[in-house]
N, C-alpha and C positions, 0 to 999 in steps of 0.2 A: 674299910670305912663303909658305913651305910648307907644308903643313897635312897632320900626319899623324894620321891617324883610328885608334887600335886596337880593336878590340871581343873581347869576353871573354865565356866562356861556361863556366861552373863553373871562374873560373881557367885557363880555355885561352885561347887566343890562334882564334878563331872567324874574324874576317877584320880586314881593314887595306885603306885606301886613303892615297893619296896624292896632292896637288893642290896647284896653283898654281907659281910659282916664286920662290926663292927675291931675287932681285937684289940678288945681293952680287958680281956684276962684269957685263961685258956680255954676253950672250947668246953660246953657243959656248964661253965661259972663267970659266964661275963654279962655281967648286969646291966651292961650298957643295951646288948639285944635282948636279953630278957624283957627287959622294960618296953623295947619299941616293939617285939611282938605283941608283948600281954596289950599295948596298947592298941596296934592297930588289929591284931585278932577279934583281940575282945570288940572292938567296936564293930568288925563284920559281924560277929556275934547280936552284938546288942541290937544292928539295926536287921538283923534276921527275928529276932525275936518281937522288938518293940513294933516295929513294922507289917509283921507279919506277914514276911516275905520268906518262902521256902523253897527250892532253897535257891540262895544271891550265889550267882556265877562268878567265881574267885579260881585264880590256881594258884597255889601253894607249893613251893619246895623248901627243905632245909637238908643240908647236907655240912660237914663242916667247911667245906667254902665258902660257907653264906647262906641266904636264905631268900629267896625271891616271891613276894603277896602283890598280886595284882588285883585291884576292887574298879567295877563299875559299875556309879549311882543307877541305878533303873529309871529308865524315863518315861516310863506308861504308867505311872503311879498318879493316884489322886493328892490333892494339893494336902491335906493333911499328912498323906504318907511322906510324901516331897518335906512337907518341913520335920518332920521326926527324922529323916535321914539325912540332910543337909547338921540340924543342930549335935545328931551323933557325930557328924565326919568334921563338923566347926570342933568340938568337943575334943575332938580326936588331937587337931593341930594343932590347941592348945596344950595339950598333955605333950606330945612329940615336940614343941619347942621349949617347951621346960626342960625337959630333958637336953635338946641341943643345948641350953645354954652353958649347962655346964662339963660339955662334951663334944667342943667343936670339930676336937682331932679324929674323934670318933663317927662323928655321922653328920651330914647337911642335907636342909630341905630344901627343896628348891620349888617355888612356886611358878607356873605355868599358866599364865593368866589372856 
C-alpha cells in the first residue's frame, strides 16, 4: 500500500512524504504508483520550475519494494513564491485523492494537521 503522509502548518501544506507500493499490478505496470509518482514528482518538478527554486531539497528512492519522496515547502521564500507553492502542493492533493477514491485498497492519505 502507499502511504501518503501530509503535514500542515497554520493550514499550509508544510511537507509530504510518500512510501511504500502500492501492488495493484506487477512491478513496471502498476498504474496505481504510476499515477502517484507522475503526480507528486511532477509537482516537485513544477514547483522547482514555476517557483524558481533550484534546486528543492527532496530524497527520492524507488526500488521494487516501493518507493519513498520526501518534500519540504521552503520557508524563506517571498509571499508570492509561498503562494505558487502552497496552490502546486493544494493541486497536488487534489489530484492524489482522485486517485484514492477509486483505490482505497491501494493507497491512503493521511492528513497531519
Amino acid at each position: 500500500m502507499i502511504k501518503l503522509k501530509l503535514n500542515y502548518n497554520d493550514e499550509q501544506i508544510s511537507s509530504f512524504t510518500v512510501e511504500g507500493h502500492a501492488n495493484a499490478g506487477k512491478f513496471g505496470e502498476d498504474i496505481v504508483c504510476s499515477a502517484v509518482t507522475a503526480v507528486t514528482v511532477g509537482t516537485v518538478n513544477a514547483i522547482e520550475r514555476l517557483a524558481k527554486l533550484h534546486p528543492i531539497e527532496t530524497y527520492v528512492e524507488y526500488n521494487q519494494n516501493g518507493g519513498y519522496l520526501k518534500f519540504e515547502a521552503p520557508t524563506n521564500v517571498d509571499e508570492e513564491t509561498h503562494k505558487i507553492i502552497q496552490t502546486l502542493l493544494q493541486g497536488m492533493v487534489v489530484s492524489l485523492e482522485t486517485i484514492e477514491l477509486d483505490n482505497k485498497k491501494y493507497m491512503k492519505i493521511n492528513h497531519h494537521k
